[in-house]
N, C-alpha and C positions, 0 to 999 in steps of 0.2 A: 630224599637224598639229592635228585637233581635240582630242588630249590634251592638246598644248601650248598653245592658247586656254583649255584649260581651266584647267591648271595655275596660267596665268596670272590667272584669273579671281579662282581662289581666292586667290591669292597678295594679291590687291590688297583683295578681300574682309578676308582674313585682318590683314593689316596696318592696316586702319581699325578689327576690331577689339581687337587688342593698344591702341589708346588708349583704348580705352574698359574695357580689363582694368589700367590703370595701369603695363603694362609687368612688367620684372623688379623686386621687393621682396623686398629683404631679410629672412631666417628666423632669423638666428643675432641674439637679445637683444643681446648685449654691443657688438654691432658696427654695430645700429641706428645708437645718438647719436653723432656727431660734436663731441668736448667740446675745447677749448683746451688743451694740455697744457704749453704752456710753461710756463718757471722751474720743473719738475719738482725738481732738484736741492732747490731749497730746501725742495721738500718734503716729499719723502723726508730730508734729509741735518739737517732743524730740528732733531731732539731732541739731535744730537750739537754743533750751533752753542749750542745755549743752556746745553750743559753743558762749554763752552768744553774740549772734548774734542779737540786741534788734529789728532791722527794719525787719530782714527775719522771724522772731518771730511772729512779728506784722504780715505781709502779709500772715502768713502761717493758723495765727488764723483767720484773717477774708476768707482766700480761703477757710476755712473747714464749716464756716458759710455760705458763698456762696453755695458750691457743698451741705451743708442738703438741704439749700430752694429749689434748682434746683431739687432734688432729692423728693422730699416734691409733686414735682408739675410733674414732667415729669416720676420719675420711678415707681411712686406712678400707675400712669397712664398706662402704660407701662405694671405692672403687674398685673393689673388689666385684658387691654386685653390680656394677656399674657392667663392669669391663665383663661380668657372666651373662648379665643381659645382653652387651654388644655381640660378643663372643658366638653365641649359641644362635643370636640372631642371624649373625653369617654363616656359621657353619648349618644349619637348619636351611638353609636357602641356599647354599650351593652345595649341600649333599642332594636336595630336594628337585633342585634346575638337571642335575644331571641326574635323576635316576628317574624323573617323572615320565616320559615320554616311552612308550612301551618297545621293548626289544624283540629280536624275532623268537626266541624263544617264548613269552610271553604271547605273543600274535599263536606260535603255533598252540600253547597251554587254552589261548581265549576261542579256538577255533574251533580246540575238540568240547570245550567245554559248551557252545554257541550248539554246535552239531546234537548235544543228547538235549538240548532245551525244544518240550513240547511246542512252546507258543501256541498257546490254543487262542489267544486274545486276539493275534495277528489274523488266525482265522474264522474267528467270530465277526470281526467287524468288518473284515471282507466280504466275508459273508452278509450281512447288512445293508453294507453301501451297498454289492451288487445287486442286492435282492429289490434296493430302492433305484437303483440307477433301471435296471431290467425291466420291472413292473414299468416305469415310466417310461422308458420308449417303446416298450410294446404299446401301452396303452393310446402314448403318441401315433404312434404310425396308423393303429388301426380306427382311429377317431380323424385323423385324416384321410383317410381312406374312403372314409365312408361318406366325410364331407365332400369329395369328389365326389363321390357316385350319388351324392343327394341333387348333386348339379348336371349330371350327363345321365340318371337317371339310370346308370349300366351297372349291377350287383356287380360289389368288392366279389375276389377271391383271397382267400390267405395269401400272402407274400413277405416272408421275414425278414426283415432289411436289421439284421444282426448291429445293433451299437460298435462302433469303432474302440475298443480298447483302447484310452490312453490312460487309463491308472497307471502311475509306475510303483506301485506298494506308498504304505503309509513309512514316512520317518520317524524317528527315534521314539521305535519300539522297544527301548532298553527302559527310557523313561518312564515311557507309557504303562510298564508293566511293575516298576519298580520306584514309583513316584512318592508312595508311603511312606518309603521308609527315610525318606527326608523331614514326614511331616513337623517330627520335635523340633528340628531344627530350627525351619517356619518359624514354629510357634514360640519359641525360647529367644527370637530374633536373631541368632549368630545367622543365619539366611534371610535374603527376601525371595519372595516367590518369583521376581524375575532373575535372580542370579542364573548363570548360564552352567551345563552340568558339570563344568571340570570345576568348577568352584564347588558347588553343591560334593562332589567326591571328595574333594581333599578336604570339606569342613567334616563329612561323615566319618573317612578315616582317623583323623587327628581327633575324633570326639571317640572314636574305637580306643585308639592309643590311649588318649589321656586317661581312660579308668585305666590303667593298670599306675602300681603307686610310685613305682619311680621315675614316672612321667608327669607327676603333679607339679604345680606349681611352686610350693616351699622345697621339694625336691632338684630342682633342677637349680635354681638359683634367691637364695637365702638371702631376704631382706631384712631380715629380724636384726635388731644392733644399731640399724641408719636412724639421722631422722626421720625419713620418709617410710618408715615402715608403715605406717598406715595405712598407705595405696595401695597395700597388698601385691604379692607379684604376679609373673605375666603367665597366662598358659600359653601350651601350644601354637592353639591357634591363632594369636596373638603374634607371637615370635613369627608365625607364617605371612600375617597380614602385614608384617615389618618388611616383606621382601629384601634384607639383608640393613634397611636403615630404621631405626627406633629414633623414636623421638623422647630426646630425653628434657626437655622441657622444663616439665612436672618433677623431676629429680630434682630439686636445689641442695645438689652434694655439698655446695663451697658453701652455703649461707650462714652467714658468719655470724645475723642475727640468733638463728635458731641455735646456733651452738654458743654462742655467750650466756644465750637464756638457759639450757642446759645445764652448763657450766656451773653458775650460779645458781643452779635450783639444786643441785646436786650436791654430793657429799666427797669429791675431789679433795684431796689436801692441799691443794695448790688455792684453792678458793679462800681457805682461810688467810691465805694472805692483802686478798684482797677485803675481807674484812676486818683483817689488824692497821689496813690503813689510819682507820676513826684513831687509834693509839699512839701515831708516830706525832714526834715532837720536832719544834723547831726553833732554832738559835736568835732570838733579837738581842738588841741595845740597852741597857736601864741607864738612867743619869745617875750617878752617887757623886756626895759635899764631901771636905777635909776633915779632918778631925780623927778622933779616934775610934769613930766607928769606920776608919779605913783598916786591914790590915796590916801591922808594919811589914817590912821584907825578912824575913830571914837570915842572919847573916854570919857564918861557923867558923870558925877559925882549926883548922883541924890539925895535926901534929907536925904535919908537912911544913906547916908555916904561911898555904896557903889558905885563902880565903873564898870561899863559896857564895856567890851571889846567886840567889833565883832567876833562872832567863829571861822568865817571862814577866820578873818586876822591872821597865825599862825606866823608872820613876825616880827619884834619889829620896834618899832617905833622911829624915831629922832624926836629930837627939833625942829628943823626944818621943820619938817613935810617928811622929807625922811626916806625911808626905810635903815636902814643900821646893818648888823652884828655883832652880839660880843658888842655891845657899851649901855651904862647908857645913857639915855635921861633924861631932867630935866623934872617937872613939868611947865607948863607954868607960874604959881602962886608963885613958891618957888623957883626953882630954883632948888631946889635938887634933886639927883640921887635916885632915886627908883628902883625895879624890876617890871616888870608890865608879869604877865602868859595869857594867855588862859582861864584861868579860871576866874571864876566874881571876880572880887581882893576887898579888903577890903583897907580901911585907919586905919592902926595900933596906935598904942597908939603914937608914936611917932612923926604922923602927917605925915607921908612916907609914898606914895602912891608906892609900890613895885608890877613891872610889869615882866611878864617871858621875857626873852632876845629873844624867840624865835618870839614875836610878829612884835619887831622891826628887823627884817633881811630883807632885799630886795629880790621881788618876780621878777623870770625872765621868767614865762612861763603862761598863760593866757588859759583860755578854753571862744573858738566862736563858734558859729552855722550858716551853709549855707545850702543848697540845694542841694539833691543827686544831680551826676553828671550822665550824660546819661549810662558810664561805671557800676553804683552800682544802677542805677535803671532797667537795662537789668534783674544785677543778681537779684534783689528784681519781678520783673517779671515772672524770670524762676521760683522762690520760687512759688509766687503763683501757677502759671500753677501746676506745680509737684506736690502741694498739695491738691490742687484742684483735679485731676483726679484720688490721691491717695485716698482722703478721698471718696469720689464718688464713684469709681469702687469697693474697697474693705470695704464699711462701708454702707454708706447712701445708694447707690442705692440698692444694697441687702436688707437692711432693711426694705425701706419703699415698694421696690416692694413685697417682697417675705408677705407681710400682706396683701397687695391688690391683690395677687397672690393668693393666697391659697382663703380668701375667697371670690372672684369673681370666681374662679372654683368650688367653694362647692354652691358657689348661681346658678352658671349657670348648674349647672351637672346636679337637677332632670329635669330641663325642654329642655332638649337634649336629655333624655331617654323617655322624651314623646312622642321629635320628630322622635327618632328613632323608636319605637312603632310603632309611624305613617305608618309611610314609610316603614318599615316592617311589618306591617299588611295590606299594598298596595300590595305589592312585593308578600306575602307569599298569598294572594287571586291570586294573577296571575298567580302564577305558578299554585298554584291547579285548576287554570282553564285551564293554558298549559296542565297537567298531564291528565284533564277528557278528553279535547278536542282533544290531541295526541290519546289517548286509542280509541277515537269513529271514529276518520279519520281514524286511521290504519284498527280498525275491517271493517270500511263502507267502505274507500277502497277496501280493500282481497275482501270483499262480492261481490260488483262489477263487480269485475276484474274476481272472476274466475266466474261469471254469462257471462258476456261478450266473455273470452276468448273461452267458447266453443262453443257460439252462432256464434262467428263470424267465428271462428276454420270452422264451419260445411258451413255458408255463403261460406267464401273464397274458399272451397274445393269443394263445388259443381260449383262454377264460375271457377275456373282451370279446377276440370276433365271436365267438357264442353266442355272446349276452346282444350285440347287434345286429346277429344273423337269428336268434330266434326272439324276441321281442322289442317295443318301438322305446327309442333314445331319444327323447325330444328335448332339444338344446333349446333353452331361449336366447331372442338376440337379442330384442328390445323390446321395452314399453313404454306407452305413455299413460296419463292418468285425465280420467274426463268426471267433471263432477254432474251431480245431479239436474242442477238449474243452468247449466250451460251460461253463464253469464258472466263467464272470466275470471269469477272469485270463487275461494274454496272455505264455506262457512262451519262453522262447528256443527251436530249431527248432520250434515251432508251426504247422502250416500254418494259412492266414488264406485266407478267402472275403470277397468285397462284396455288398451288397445294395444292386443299384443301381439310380437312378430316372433314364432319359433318354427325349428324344423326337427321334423323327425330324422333323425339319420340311423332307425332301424330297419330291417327287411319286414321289421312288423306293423300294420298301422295298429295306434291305440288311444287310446283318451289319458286327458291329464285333466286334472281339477285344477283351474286359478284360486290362487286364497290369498286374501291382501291381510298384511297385520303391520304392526310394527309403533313404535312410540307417538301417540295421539292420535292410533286408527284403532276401529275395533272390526273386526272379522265378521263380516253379514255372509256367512257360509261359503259356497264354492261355486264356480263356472263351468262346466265340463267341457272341455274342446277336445274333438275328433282333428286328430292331426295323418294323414295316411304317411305311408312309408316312404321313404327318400322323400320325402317334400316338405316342404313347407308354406305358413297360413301366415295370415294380418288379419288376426280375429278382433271385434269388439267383445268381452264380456257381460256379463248383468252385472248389477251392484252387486257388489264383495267385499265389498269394504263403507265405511262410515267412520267420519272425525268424529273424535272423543265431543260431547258434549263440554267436557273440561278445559276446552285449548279455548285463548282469548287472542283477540286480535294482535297483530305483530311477532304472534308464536310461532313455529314452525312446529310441521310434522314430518316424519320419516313414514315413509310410505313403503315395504315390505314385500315386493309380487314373489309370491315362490309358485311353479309346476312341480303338480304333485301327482306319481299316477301308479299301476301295480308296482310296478319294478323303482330301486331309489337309484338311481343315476346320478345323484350328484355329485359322485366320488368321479363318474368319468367326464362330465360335460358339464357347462353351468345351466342352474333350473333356480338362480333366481337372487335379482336387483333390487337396491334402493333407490328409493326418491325423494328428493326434500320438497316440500309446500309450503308456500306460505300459508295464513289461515286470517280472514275478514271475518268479521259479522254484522249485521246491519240492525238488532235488535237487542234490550237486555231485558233481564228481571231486575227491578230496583227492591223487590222485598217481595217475603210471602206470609201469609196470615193465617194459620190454619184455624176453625172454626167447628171441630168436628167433636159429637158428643159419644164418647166409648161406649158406654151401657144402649145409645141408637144403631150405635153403627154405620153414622150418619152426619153428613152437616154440610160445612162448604170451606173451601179456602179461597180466600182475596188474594189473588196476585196482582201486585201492581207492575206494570209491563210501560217501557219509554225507549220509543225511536228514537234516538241518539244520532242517528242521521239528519242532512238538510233534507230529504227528498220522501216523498208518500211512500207507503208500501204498495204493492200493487195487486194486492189481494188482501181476503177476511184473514184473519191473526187470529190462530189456537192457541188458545191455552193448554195445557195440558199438565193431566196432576198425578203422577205414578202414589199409591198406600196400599203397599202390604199387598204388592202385585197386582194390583188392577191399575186401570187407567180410567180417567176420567179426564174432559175435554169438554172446553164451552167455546163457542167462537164469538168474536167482536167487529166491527168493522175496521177498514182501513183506518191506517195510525198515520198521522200527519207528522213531517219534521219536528222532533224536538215536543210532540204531544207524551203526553204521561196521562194513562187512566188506568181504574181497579176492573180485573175481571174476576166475578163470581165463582167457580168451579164447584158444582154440588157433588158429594161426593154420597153412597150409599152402599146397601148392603155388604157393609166389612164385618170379619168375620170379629163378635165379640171380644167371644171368648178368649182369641189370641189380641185382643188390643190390651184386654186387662192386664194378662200376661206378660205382655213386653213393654209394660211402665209408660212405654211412648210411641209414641207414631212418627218412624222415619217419610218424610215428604218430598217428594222431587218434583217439582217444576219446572216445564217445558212451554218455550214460544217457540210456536211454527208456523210458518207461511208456507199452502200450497203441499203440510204433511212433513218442509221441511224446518228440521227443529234452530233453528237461530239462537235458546242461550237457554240456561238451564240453573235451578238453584236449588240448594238443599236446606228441608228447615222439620225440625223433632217439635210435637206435641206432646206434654206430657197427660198421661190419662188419670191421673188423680190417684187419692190414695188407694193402692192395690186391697187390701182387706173391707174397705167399704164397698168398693164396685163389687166382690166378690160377693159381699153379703147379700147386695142389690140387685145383683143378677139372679141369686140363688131365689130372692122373693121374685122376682117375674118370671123364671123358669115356672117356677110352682104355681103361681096364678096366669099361667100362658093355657087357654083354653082350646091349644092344637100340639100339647105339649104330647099326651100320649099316638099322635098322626104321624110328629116326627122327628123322622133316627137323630136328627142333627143336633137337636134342642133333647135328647135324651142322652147323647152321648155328653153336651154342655154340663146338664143337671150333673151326671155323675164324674165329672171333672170337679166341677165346683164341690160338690158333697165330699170327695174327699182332700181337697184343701179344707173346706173345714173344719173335718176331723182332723186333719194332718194340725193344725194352728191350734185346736182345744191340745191336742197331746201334747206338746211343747208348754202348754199354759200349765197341763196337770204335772210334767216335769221339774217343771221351775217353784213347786210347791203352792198351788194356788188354793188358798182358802176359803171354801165354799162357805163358810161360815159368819164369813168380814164382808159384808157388802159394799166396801169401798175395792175390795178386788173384783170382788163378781161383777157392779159397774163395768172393769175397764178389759172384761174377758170378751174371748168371740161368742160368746153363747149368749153375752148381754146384748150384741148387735143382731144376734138373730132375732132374739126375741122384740126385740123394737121393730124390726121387720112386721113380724110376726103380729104384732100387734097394727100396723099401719093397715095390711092386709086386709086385717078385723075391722078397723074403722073404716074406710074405704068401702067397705062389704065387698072386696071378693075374695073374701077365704069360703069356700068353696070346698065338697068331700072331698074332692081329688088334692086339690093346695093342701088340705088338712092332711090328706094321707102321706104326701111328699113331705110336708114336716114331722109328721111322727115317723115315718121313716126314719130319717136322720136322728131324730134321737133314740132309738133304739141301736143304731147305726152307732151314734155316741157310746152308747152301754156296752156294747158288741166289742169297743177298740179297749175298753178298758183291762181287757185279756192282758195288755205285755204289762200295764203300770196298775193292776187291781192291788198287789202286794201293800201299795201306798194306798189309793184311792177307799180302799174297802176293811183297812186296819181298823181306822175308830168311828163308831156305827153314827157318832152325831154328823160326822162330815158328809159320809157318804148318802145320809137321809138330807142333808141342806142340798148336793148335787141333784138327788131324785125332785126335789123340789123345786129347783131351777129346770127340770126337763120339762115338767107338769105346765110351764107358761105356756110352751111351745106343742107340747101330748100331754091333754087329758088325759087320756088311758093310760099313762105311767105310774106307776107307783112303784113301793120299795121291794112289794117280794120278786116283780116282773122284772126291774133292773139287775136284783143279786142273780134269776135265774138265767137272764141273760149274758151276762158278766162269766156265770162261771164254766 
């Protein structure tokens, strides 16, 4: 009810002052004046009357009848919407300017309505910042604190030096909390994200209003009938963004083309006139001779006594009935010569019918009528067009718009400034609810915040001095970085030492581990420094670090010092710098050669190694050869500027069984002078085919005469034994026919047995080798458990396999494989 006195209020407000805003006023120039247009015709149609033009006359009068009716129907129209668009544009904008700005009544509605709002956001993120402003000057004060007493050596006590409150609350908390519900708008573009929020309100209201249906756009002002219906019309928000002037532009009301085109396309009755043009006729000259292919005159004598000449024969007449000049014709009846005129002639006392001499003279020139010709119905054409879009554009369409113009914007004005009202009494409640709701975030924020900031100020403070007062905070200040060979330059595997300067500024002494890492260093474990309480050291380290073997000259590395010790401090104090190094080396690997035999375990690799330098080294030069985690190293003498030679590297007991296994042998090689490694390279062996070394190894496990002494070489054997068998069961899978001796050739059972046999010529098959191989084939027999289904279905096949075991065990035969098997 009090919204509705209000509304009212406004309303009556509003309406005393639209007279004193003089209402709806016309924007569009042309349709201002209101000019007399009568007798139009004449004046468009003048130049063709004075130049006694009778057909462009004609076309010019019916084009100017044409363009009123067109003008009757389509400008009539046209300014209609014209003048609804003007119209609502103003009355929308000055109902809008005057109700948008919020009343006290609204101030007191946005007051109470601010007052029931939780704002729990306001105090969340007070809560927040304080919590981060507190912890941080607590932590401040008491890490200074302590840095003083690291230097006069005199234990801190707690002392709370409380942060100064200057929060004044966070602003426009109205936004902050109600940001979303602009986001369509965002998104759909009627906003950009920086519009400011009185904007961002009156687009959200006016998209409120506009669903409702008598707020649409063909609602409010009907385009439909114009040419330009096609532009579709304007919404709301639209009329708002006009601030009381539309740009009417894009409107071509008066286009006199568009509506000739019209005109002509259409089904008008006035149109047919313009195409009964092609049909009109026109008057010329023909020459005609004498004789009797002339007409004679007519000539009556009627009871009166007088005599009737044709007006229009001014010729004289013969006897004969020819035309001929200068000459007396007789009377038919008398004979006698008369004068006969032009004029109605009388019969004189005499009995003489006297006619004017001009009647009878002979006519030589004749007026015909035809049909324009395509050439004078073009110009009768352009007549009309020209007249047509004269009278149109400068007569008729002004006229009839500018009536419909003017009062469809004096009809639509008041109820535009209602809706502006509207919507500015949406807009002006929202703000004064922005204005209460900002005022109580801000103060309920500040309130928070400095509640928070001391409580937690006093929290954080008492959890640091603690952590100070019962164990050691060791800050570092700086470091430097000292290489191995002390020689100014910093080589690839180089080990690196710091020389570092930190202090403890706890009441506790303690140790911290140095550990260097970081991009081109690798970690050689840790340093332990004893640092006591309030003080501090300038300690050297051990090596802790080592450049990558991988970094090449002109590279840099980052070098990583972090202090690491029980307690992690590095949330209160810094524990730890970068450094950049540059990186030399004075030697390379030009290539590596490895030479090593799998089934030995053994061999050698060639590295060929070149000073690249002008200058001697000044010690023996390591080689060194990392396989499958050993290391192995040969030394050479000094290497001269710019010399190049191969060193041998013998390499031994590698573990077989895993060379066979891993197809290849990764190799790294290292040159070092003095332990330190100068350059490094990587190079893969490949160990040959996997199933032959497998077979190979299997025949010297078994002819190894320390094979039952040791675990190593019996854990080998039964490695290899069942790869083996693991490789026949895939062969008996894949359907292998014991039968075809072009399969049993290319099976593993045929490489045993070639073993098997080398063994035998060789002479050292031996009982124990012998028992190792029947083993395994009974081993064979024993797997046929999961695929005997196949293997043992047709008794020829299975008797050819018992016979391929018999190369390798004598003692096999067929009833010992089935009893084994099942």
């Amino acid at each position: 009810m009090k919204k509705l006195i209000y509304s009212m209020l406004i309303f009556s407000m509003l309406s005393e002052a639209q007279v004193n805003r003089g209402q709806f006023r016309g924007n569009i120039q042309a349709l201002r004046a209101q000019s007399n247009h009568s007798e139009v015709a004449k004046k468009v149609c003048k130049k063709y009357a004075d130049r006694k033009d009778r057909l462009a006359l004609k076309a010019c009068n019916n084009a100017e009848r044409a363009a009123k009716a067109m003008a009757k129907k389509f400008a009539s129209k046209a300014g209609e919407f014209l003048g609804c668009v003007d119209g609502y544009s103003q009355g929308f904008h000055d109902g809008y300017v005057y109700t948008k700005d919020p009343t006290n009544y609204q101030m007191q509605e946005a007051q109470r309505f601010a007052s029931n709002a939780a704002m729990q956001s306001a105090k969340d993120r007070a809560v927040n910042q304080a919590s981060r402003v507190g912890e941080s000057a607590a932590t401040d004060h008491v890490i200074k604190a302590f840095r003083r007493a690291s230097q006069t050596r005199v234990e801190p006590r707690a002392d709370y030096q409380y942060p100064r409150v200057n929060f004044q609350g966070f602003d426009e908390g109205y936004m902050h909390d109600h940001a979303s519900e602009y986001d369509d708008l965002i998104h759909d573009g009627t906003l950009r994200s920086s519009d400011p929020f009185e904007r961002r309100v009156e687009a959200r209201v006016i998209r409120e209003v506009s669903r409702r249906a008598e707020y649409r756009a063909e609602r409010i002002c009907d385009h439909r009938g114009t040419v330009f219906e096609s532009q579709g019309g304007l919404d709301l928000w639209r009329y708002h963004r006009s601030e009381r002037e539309m740009d009417f532009a894009k409107y071509a009301w008066d286009n006199p083309n568009a509506i000739l085109d019209k005109f002509l396309r259409g089904r008008h009755p006035l149109a047919d006139e313009y195409s009964a043009m092609k049909t009109w006729k026109v008057k010329v000259k023909s020459q005609s001779s004498s004789g009797s292919n002339v007409d004679k005159p007519k000539i009556e004598v009627p009871k009166t006594g007088k005599i009737k000449v044709p007006q229009s024969n001014k010729d004289k007449v013969s006897s004969k009935g020819s035309f001929k000049k200068d000459k007396l014709q007789k009377l038919p009846s008398s004979g006698k010569k008369t004068k006969i005129d032009t004029k109605p002639s009388k019969v004189v006392s005499t009995g003489k019918l006297e006619i004017n001499p001009d009647v009878l003279k002979n006519k030589k020139d004749k007026m015909t009528e035809r049909v324009v010709n395509s050439e004078e119905l073009k110009k009768l054409q352009e007549a009309y067009k020209v007249s047509f879009k004269q009278a149109y554009k400068r007569f008729h369409a002004p006229n009839f718009a500018s009536k419909t113009y003017s009062s469809s914007g004096a009809r639509i004005y008041p109820a535009a400034v209602v809706t502006g009202q509207m919507v500015g009494e949406d807009v002006a409640q929202i703000k004064a609810e922005k204005y209460h709701y900002d005022r109580k975030y801000k103060n309920l924020s500040q309130k928070v915040y400095s509640q928070v900031v001391k409580s937690q100020y006093k929290k954080e403070y008492d959890i640091v001095f603690d952590r100070f007062e019962n164990s050691s905070v060791v800050e570092l200040n700086s470091f430097s970085i000292k290489e191995q060979d002390v020689d100014g330059i910093f080589r690839p595997i180089e080990k690196l030492k710091a020389q570092i300067s930190a202090t403890n500024l706890g009441l506790v002494s303690g140790q911290v581990q140095a550990r260097m890492s970081g991009q081109g260093i690798n970690p050689l474990g840790s340093s332990t420094l004893t640092v006591p309480k309030l003080s501090s050291i300038n300690q050297e380290t051990s090596y802790i670090g080592q450049i990558d073997s991988r970094m090449k000259p002109d590279s840099y590395a980052e070098v990583l010092l972090s202090l690491q010790g029980n307690l992690d401090v590095s949330d209160l104090v810094v524990t730890s710098d970068v450094q950049v190094i540059d990186i030399n080396e004075i030697a390379e690997i030009v290539s590596v050669t490895p030479k090593i035999s799998s089934l030995d375990g053994a061999g050698g690799v060639l590295v060929e190694i070149e000073n690249p330098s002008t200058k001697s080294t000044t010690a023996m030069v390591e080689v060194i050869v990392h396989v499958q985690g050993k290391k192995y190293s040969a030394e050479t003498e000094e290497l001269d500027g710019g010399e190049v030679r191969v060193v041998n590297v013998e390499i031994s007991e590698l573990d077989i069984l895993s060379t066979i296994n891993s197809r290849s042998l990764n190799i790294i090689a290292e040159v070092a002078i003095n332990g330190k490694v100068l350059d490094s390279s990587r190079k893969s062996q490949s160990t040959g085919n996997q199933t032959n070394n497998i077979v190979e190894y299997f025949g010297r496990l078994a002819s190894n005469p320390t094979l039952k002494m040791r675990e190593d070489l019996k854990r080998d054997l039964k490695s290899v034994s069942r790869k083996l068998l693991g490789q026949l069961d895939q062969e008996i899978a894949y359907k292998l026919n014991w039968k075809k001796q072009r399969e049993v050739d290319a099976s593993i059972l045929r490489k045993i047995q070639i073993q098997y046999q080398g063994l035998k010529i060789s002479g050292k098959m031996t009982k124990s080798t012998q028992d190792v191989f029947s083993k395994l084939s009974k081993e064979m027999v024993k797997e046929m458990n999961r695929i005997k289904g196949f293997l043992w279905v047709k008794k020829q096949r299975r008797k050819a396999f018992v016979k391929e075991l018999q190369k390798i065990d004598p003692s096999m035969n067929y009833d010992l494989a089935k009893k084994l098997a099942d």
